[in-house]
C-alpha positions in Angstrom: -14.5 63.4 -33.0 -12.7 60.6 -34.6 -10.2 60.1 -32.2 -12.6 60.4 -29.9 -14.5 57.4 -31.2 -11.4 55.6 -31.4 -10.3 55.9 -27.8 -14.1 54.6 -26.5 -13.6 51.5 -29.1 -10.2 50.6 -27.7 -11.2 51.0 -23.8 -14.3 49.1 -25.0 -12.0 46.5 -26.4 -10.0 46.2 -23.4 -12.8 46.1 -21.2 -14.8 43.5 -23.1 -11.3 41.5 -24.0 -10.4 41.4 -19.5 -14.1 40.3 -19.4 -13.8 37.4 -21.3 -10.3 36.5 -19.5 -11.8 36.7 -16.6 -14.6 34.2 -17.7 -12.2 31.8 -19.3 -10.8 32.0 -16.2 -13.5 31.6 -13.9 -14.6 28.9 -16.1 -11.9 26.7 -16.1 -12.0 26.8 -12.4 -15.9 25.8 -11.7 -16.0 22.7 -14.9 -13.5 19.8 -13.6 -10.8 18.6 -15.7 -11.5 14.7 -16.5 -8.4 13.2 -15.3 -6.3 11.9 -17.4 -5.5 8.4 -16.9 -1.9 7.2 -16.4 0.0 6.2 -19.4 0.0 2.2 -19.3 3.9 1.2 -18.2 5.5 -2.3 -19.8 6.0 -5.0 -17.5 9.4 -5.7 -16.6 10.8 -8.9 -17.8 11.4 -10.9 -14.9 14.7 -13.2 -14.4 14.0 -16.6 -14.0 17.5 -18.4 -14.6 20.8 -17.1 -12.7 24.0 -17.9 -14.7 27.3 -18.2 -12.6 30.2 -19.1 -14.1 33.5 -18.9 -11.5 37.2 -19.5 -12.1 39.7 -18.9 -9.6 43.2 -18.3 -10.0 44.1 -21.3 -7.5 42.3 -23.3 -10.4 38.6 -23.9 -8.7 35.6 -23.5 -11.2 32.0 -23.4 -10.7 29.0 -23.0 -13.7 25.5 -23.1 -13.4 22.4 -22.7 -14.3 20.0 -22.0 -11.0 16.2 -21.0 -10.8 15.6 -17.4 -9.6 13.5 -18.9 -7.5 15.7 -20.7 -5.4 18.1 -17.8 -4.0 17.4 -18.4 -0.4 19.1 -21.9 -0.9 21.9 -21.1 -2.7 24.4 -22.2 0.1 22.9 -25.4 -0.4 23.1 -25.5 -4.1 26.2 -24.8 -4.6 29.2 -27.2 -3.8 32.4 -26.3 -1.4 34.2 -26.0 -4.8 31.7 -23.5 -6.0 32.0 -21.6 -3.0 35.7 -21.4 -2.4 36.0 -20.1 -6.1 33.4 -17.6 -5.5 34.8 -16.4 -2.1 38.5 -16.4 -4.4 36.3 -14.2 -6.9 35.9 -11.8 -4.0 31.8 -12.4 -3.8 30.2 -14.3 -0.6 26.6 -16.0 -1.3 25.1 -13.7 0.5 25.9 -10.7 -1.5 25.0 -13.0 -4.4 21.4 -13.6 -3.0 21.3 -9.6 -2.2 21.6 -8.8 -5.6 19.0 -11.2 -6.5 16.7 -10.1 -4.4 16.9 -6.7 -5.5 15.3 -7.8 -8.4 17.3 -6.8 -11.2 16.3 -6.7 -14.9 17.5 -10.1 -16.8 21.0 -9.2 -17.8 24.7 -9.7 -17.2 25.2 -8.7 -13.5 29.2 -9.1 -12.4 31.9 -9.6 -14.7 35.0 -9.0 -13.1 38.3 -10.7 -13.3 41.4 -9.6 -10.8 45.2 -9.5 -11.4 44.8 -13.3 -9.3 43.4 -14.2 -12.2 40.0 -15.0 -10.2 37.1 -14.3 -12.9 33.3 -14.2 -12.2 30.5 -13.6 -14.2 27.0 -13.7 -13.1 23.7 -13.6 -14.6 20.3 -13.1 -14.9 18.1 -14.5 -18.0 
């Protein structure tokens, strides 16, 4: 009689325990999640200053200091000199105001120097 008794109380078990799966279940479904709010990201830090400093191996230099903001003038801004050192560097303007208008984090962007002795190094701060 006894194991009688203990076969009902485990099919009762099992039966009671797929019961209150099936609830669970059933329940999760019906009562809507909350949603859960995305986590807040940092802003970026945003370049404002572009830092060139040119040397070429023919002996043209260029530095400065230009606003961000200003990009789409750069053939304007900077002199022949400037230009012919950056063209020796191997780096027209118009890569230069590519890469800014990618919007890159602040940062050093190019530094590079060839066997001609042509350095760059370019900027973001």
């Amino acid at each position: 009689m006894r194991g009688l008794e203990d076969l009902v109380e485990r099919f009762a078990d099992r039966f009671t325990g797929g019961i209150d799966e099936m609830v669970d279940r059933i329940t999760q479904q019906a009562i809507p999640h909350e949603p859960v709010p995305p986590e807040p990201h940092m802003p970026r830090a945003s370049a404002r200053i572009l830092r060139i400093e040119i040397e070429s191996g023919g002996g043209d230099e260029y530095s400065a200091n230009l606003p961000v903001s200003l990009a789409a003038h750069l053939p304007k801004l900077i002199p022949p000199h400037g230009v012919r050192a950056l063209e020796a560097a191997g780096l027209s303007i118009e890569a230069l105001q590519l890469i800014i208008e990618a919007d890159p984090p602040p940062g050093p962007l190019i530094d590079s120097e060839d066997s001609s002795g042509n350095e760059i190094r370019i900027s973001l701060k």
